[in-house]
Residue, then its C-alpha position, 0 to 999 in steps of 0.5 A: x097285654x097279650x103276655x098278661x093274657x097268655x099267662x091267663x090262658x096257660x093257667x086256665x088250661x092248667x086248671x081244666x087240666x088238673x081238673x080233668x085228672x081229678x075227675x078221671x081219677x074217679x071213673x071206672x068201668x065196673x066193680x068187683x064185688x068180693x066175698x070172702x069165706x071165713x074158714x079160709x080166712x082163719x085156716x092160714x098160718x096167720x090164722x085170725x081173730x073174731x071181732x068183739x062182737x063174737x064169731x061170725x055166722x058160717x057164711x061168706x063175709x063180704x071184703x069189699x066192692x071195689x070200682x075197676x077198669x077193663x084193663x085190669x088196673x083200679x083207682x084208689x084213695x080218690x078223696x083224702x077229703x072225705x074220710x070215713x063217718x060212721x055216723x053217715x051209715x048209723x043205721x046199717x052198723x048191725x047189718x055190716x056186723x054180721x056181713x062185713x065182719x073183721x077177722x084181723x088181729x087183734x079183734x075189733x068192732x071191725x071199723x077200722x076194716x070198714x074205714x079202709x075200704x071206703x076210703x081206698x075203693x069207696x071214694x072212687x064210686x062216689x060220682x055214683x055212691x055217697x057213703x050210705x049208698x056205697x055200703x048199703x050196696x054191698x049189703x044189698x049184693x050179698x043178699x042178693x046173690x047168697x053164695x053158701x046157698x048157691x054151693x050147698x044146693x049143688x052139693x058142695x059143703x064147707x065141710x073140709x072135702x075138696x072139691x072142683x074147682x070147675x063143679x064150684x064155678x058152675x054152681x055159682x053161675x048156674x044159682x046167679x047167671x054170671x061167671x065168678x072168679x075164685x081165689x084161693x089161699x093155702x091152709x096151713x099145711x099148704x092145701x089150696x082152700x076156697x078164699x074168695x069169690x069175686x063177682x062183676x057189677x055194673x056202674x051202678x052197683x045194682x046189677x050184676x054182669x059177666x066180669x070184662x076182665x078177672x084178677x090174676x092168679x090161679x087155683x088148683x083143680x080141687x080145691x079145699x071147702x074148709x068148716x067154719 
């Protein structure tokens, strides 16, 4: 009998600790908010394509909200059960054309794009977002925080002049009260140009915070705000 009970008990604290792993795999500390800028996206060798709904508006797109730890790691493809709907988030597809627009090649209506960050990033927020309220919050940060107006009201332009690295960090800290970081890419000459700019988010998606922790990787002083 006390075999059969400890077979029992080995198998229960199997499960609890297979559950544990599971749930851990879905906490995080904070979510980077990034957004990127489509001339920088499309001035690469690689270049890009505009999705079937045209050319996006000359403003930052948003990539992705993407849930962290403080160490510098992030889950990913925390639920394989709970795929993509589109139908779950029918009424923000007009919004999330203009905001959230694909620039890969070939064209697209930009689902696919859509697909792949809520199931690598969204599906490790859902203990605090469902699927509407996982992109609702992106579109709701973008409004929030309008970066092209946060760099044109200090002077800063997208209009292929360089500019410091330091004036663009400032000015966007000084529009919205938090540290951003900046990620560059390379033009296809091999200038450094303005890519993406990431932003911190507590828990709950609704408040921004100063970043525990930024990416790796570096720009140079003056950096390139190429047109769109």
């Amino acid at each position: 009998m006390e075999s059969k009970y400890s077979i029992l008990l080995s198998l229960l604290v199997l499960q609890c600790l297979s559950f544990l792993c599971i749930s851990q795999s879905q906490d995080f500390d904070f979510f980077y908010f990034v957004q990127q800028w489509p001339g920088s996206y499309c001035d690469t060798k690689q270049s890009c394509c505009y999705p079937n709904t045209g050319k996006p508006s000359a403003d930052f797109g948003i990539h992705g909200l993407w849930p962290n730890y403080k160490d510098g790691s992030y889950p990913s493809n925390c639920d394989p059960d709970n795929s993509f709907n589109q139908a779950k988030i029918s009424g923000l597809i007009s919004n999330m054309q203009k905001n959230w627009p694909s620039l890969a090649c070939p064209s697209s209506n930009s689902i696919q794009f859509w697909t792949h960050e809520w199931e690598k990033h969204g599906t490790c927020s859902e203990s605090v977002l469902n699927q509407h309220g996982y992109f609702d919050t992106a579109l709701n940060l973008k409004g929030k925080t309008n970066l092209l107006k946060a760099l044109k009201t200090a002077g800063i332009n997208p209009d292929g002049n360089s500019y410091s690295l330091q004036n663009i960090k400032n000015a966007i800290k000084g529009a919205i009260g938090y540290t951003p970081w900046i990620e560059c890419n390379v033009d296809a000459s091999g200038n450094s140009q303005l890519y993406q700019i990431y932003l911190c988010v507590d828990t709950s998606g609704s408040s921004l915070i100063e970043c525990p922790v930024f990416p790796k990787g570096k720009c140079g002083s003056e950096i390139e705000f190429p047109s769109f």
